[in-house]
N, C-alpha and C positions, 0 to 999 in steps of 0.2 A: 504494500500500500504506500508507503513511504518512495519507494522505488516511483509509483506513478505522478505524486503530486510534485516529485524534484522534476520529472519531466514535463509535464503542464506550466511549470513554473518554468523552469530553461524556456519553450519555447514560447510561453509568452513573453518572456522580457526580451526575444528577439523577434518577434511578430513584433510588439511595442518601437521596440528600437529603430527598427526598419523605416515602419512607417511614419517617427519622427522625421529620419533623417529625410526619406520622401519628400513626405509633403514638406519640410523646410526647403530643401531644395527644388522644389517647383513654383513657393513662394517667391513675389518678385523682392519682399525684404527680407530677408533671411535673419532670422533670430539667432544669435551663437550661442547661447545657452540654453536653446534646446536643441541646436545640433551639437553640443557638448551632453547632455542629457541622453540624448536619441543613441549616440556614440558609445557612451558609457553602459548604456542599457544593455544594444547589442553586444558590445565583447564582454561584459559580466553572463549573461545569456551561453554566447557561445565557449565562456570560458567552464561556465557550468556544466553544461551538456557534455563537453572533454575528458571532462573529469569523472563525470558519470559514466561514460562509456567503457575509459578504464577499467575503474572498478568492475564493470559488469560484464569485460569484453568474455569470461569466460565462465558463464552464471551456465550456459549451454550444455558445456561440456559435463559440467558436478550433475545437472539434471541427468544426462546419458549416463552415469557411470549409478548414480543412485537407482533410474532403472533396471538396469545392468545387475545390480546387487541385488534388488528385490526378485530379477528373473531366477537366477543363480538360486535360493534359500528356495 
């Protein structure tokens, strides 16, 4: 569960992020502090999701091998 809501959370703050920077930049006066804001968002965002995937890049494997055991007994 915990697992799902860091994901939800990653990619909203890069949906977020994005679309700050977006629409600041299609704005004809552009705000810096919210393309400082928008900027920040996304690589917090994407830094998060990184870090998550490490941790989990091998969450597959332990599932196949716990299988594996339960066919085994």
């Amino acid at each position: 569960m915990i697992k799902n809501n860091s994901q939800v959370i990653n990619s909203t703050l890069i949906v977020l992020g994005g679309a700050l920077l977006i629409y600041e930049i299609a704005t004809e006066k552009e705000n810096v502090y919210i393309l400082i804001v928008g900027l920040v968002s996304l690589m917090l965002g994407l830094y998060r999701a990184t870090n998550h995937w490490v941790v989990t890049k091998d969450d597959h494997k332990e599932e196949m091998n716990e299988d594996s055991n339960e066919k085994n007994i």
